[in-house]
C-alpha positions in Angstrom: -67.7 14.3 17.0 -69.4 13.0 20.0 -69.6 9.4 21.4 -72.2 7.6 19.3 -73.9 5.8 22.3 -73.2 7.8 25.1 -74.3 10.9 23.1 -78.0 10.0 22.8 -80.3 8.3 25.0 -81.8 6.5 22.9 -78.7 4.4 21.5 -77.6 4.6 25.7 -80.9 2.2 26.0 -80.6 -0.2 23.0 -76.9 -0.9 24.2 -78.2 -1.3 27.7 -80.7 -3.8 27.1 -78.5 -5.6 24.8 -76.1 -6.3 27.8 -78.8 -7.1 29.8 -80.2 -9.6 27.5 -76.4 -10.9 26.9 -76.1 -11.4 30.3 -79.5 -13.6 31.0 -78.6 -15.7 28.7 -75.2 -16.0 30.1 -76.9 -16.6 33.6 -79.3 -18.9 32.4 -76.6 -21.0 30.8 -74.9 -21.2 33.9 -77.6 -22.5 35.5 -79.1 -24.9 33.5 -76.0 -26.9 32.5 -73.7 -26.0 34.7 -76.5 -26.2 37.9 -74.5 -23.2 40.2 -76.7 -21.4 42.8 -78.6 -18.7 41.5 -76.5 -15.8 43.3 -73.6 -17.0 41.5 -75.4 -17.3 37.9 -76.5 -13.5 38.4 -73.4 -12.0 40.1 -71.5 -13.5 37.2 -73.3 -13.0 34.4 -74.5 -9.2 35.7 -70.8 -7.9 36.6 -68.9 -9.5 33.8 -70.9 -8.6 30.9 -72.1 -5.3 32.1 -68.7 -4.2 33.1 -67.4 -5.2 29.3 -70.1 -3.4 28.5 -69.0 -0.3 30.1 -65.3 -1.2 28.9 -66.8 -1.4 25.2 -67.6 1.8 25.4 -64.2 3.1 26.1 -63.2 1.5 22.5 -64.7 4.7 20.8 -61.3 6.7 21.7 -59.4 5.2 20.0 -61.5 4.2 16.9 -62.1 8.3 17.1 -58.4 9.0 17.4 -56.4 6.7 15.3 -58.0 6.8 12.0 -57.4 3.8 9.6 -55.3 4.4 6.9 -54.9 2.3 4.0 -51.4 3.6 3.1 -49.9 2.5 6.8 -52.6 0.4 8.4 -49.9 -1.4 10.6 -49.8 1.8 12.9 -53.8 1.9 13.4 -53.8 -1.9 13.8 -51.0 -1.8 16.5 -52.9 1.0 17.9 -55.6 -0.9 18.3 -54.2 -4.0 19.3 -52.4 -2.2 22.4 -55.8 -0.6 23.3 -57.7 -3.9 23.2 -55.4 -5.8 25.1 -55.6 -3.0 28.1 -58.9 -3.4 27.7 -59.3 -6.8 27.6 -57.0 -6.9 31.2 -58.7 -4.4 33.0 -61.9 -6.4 32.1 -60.5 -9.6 33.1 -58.6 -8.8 36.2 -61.5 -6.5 38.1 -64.2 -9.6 37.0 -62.3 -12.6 37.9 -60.6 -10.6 41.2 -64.1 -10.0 42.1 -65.6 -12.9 41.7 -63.0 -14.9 43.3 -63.3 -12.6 46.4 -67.1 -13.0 46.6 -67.5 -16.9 46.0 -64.1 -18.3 47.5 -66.5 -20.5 49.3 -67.7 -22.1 46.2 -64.7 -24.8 45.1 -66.9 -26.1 41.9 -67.7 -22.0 40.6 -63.9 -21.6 41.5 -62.5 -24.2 39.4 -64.9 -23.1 36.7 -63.9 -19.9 36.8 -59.9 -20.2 37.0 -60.7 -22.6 34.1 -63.1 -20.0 31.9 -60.0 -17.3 31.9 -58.5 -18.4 28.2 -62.5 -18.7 26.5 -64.0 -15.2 28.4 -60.3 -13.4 26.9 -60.9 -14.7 23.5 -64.5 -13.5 23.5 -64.1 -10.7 25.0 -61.6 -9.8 22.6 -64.4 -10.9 19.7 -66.8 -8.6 21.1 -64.2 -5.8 21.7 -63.3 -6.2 17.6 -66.4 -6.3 16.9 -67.0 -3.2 18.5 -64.3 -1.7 17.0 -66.0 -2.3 13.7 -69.2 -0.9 14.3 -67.6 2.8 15.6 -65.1 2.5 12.2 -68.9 2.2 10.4 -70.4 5.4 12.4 -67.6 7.2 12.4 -67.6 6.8 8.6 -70.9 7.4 8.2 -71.0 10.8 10.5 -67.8 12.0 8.5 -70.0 11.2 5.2 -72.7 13.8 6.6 -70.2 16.0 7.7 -69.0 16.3 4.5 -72.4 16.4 2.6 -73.7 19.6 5.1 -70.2 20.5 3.7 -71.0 20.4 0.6 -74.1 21.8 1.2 -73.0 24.8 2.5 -71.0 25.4 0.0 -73.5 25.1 -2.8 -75.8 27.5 -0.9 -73.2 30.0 -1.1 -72.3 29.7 -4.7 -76.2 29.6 -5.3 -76.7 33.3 -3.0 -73.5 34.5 -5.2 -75.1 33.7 -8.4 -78.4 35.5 -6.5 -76.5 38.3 -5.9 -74.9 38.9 -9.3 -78.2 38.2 -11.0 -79.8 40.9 -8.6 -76.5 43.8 -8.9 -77.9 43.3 -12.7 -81.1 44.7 -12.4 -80.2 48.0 -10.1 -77.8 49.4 -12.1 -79.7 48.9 -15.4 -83.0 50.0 -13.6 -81.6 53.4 -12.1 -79.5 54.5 -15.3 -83.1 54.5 -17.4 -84.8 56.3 -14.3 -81.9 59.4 -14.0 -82.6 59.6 -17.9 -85.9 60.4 -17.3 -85.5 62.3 -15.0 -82.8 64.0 -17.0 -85.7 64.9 -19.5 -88.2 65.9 -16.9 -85.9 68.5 -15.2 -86.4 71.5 -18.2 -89.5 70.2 -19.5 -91.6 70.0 -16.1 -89.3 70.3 -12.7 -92.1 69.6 -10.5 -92.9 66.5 -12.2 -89.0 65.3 -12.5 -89.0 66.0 -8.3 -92.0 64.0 -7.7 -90.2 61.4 -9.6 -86.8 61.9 -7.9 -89.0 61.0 -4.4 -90.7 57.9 -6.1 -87.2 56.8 -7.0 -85.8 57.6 -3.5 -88.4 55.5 -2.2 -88.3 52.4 -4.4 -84.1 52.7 -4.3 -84.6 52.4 -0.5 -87.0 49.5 -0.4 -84.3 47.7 -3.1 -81.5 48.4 -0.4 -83.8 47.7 2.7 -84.4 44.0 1.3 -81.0 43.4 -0.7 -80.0 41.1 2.4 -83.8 39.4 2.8 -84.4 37.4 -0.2 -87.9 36.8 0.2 -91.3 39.7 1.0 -94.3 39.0 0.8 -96.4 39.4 -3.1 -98.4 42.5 -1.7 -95.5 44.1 -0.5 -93.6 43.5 -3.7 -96.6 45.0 -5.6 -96.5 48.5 -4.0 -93.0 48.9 -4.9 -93.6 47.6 -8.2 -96.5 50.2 -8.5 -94.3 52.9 -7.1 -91.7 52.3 -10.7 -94.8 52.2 -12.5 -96.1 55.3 -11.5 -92.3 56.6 -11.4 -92.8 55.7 -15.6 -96.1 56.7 -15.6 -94.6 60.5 -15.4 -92.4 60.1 -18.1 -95.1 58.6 -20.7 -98.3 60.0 -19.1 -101.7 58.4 -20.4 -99.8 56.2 -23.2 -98.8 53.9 -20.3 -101.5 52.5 -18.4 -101.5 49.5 -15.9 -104.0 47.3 -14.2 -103.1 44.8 -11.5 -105.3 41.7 -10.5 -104.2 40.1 -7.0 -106.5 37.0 -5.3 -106.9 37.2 -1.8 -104.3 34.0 -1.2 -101.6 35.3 -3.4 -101.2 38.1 -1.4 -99.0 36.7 1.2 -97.1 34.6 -1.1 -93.3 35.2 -0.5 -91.6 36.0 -3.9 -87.9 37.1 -4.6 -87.3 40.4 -4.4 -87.5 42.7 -7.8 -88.5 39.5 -9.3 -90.9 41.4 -11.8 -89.0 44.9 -12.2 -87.5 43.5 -15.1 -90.8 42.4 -16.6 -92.3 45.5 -16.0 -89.6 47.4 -17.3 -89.4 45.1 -20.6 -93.1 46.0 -21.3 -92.8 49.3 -21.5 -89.3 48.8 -23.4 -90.5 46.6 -26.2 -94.7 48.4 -26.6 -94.9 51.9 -24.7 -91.5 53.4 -26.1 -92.4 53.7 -29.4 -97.0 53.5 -29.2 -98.7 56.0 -30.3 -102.0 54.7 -28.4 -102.2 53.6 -25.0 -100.6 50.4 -23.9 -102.1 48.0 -21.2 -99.8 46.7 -19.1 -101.3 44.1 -16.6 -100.4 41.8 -13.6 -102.8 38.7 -12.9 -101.7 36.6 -10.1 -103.7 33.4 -9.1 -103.4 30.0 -7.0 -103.0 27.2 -9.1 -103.8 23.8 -7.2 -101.3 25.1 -4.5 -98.7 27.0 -6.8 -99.6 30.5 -7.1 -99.2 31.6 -11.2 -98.8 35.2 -11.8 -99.1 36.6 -15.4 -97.7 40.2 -16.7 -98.6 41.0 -19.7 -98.7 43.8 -22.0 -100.5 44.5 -25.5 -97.9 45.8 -28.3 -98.9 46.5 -31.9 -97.1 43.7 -34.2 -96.2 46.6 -37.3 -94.9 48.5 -35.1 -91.1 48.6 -34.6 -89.8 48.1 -31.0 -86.6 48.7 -29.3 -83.9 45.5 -29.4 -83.0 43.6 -26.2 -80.6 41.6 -25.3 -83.2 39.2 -23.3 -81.1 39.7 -20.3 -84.1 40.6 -18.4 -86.4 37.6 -18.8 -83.3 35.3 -18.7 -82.4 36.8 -15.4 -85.9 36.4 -13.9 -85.7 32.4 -15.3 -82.2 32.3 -14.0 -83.4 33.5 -10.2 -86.4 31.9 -10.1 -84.9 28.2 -10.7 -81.9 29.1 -8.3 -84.7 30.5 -5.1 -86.9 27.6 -6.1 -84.2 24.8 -6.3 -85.5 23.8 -10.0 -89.3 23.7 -8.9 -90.6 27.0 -10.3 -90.6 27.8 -14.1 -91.2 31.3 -16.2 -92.3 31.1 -19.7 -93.2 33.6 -22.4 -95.5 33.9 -25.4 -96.3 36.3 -28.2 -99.9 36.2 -29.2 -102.6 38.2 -31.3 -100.3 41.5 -30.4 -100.1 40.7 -26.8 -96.7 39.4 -24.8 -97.1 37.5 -21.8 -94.9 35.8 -18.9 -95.8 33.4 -16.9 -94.2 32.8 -13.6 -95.2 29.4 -11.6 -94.3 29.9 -8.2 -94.1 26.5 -6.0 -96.0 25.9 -2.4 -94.0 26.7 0.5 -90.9 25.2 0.3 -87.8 24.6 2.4 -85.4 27.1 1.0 -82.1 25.3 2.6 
């Protein structure tokens, strides 16, 4: 914890012109009622208030050093006691040795001066408590934001451990479905089932390549999510067909990373598995008065039966996006007129920690 003053300039000027205004005052005390030659007002006034200055500074150490504790205060009062009083000496001894040296000549500042010793030691040692108070207050305070980064800190990792659990969900889940197509693929068509054993390479590689990144870019996420699409596309032919529908500004956008695998994949669970027409699966992705709202959506037929969930996909997505987005995005779903849709509200740019 550095020195409060002497570790920033700007606090190193405040104090500094607070001495110096202390001390014309002082000097022009002096001369006004007391009517001592000008070299004697500034000599005094200068040296004795910036040198207590200087010595005020040296109070920090043991403010820093001996903490006050309320269950034995007598120690840090002791403490502090001892290390006033040197102070307080030091300060006295160097000013009025000085000044006696320099203005011997001067038997009216003299007297004055042998005279001032009891009222400059008990406001000195005012000052010098006073002091002591206001380092007890920033040393309080920087503990307090010590602790809060703290604190900080700690919730950020908690919150990337929640991240990665929610993310070591989808993987596992994702690649089981993909080596069971595949599975079907490798007697029925082989060269099919190896083209989709390279699609799957590939997207496994881009989940690995990013697991540590959070964030990519919208466009980049898409042609990975377009690679699992096509990797399904394989496995149900011309009953799955998707459409995607990007603006311009989305397409730098950073998103979380597999954010909408588990969309896509829930769209073909719950319409293409058991269709017997084509299904539409589509992705619409628009700014929205500096959000950016993307949309996947896929038509289903309402008589037809459909494979049960758990719903640990969409709550997953909901979960990740209000942990990346600190609360500020949102994902919502609706059934209507035989089409499902989520609808993922991504915030502006944010500050992430």
């Amino acid at each position: 914890m550095s020195h409060p003053i002497t570790g920033n300039r700007r606090s190193v000027l405040i104090y500094s012109i607070v001495w110096l205004i202390t001390s014309a005052l002082q000097g022009f005390m002096y001369w006004y009622f007391l009517h001592f030659p000008l070299p004697v007002v500034i000599t005094d006034a200068l040296f004795s208030n910036l040198l207590f200055g200087f010595m005020g500074l040296l109070a920090w150490y043991p403010t820093r050093y001996i903490p006050f504790h309320r269950q034995s205060p007598l120690y840090s009062i002791l403490a502090h006691v001892v290390a006033g009083l040197l102070v307080l000496s030091i300060w006295v001894l160097l000013t009025m040795g000085l000044l006696d040296i320099l203005f011997s000549n001067q038997s009216d500042y003299i007297e004055f001066l042998d005279g001032s010793l009891a009222w400059r030691a008990i406001l000195g040692g005012l000052i010098y408590l006073v002091l002591v108070l206001i380092y007890y207050l920033v040393s309080n305070n920087q503990k307090l934001q010590e602790r809060a980064q703290q604190e900080e800190r700690l919730k950020n990792m908690v919150r990337d451990t929640e991240l990665n659990m929610l993310k070591s969900q989808i993987n596992p889940h994702f690649l089981f479905n993909s080596l069971n197509s595949i599975a079907s693929l490798t007697m029925s068509n082989p060269d099919e089932a190896r083209d989709m054993i390279i699609r799957l390479s590939d997207f496994l590689r881009y989940s690995l390549k990013h697991r540590e990144n959070e964030f990519v870019p919208l466009n980049e996420e898409m042609g990975r999510m377009k690679d699992y699409l096509a990797i399904e596309k394989i496995r149900f032919g011309e009953k799955l067909q998707y459409v995607f529908n990007i603006n311009e500004e989305c397409e730098d956008f950073p998103v979380p990373t597999m954010i909408f695998q588990p969309l896509f994949e829930n769209a073909i669970r719950h319409s293409v598995y058991e269709s017997v027409v084509p299904v539409t699966i589509r992705f619409d992705c628009n700014p929205d008065n500096g959000f950016m709202k993307a949309v996947v959506s896929n038509d289903y037929d309402p008589q037809m039966p459909t494979k049960k969930g758990t719903g640990v996909g969409l709550q997953n997505v909901r979960q990740r996006i209000e942990l990346s987005y600190q609360d500020k995005g949102s994902v919502q779903w609706r059934s209507d007129d035989g089409v499902f849709a989520v609808t993922i509200i991504f915030p502006p740019i944010f500050t992430k920690r």
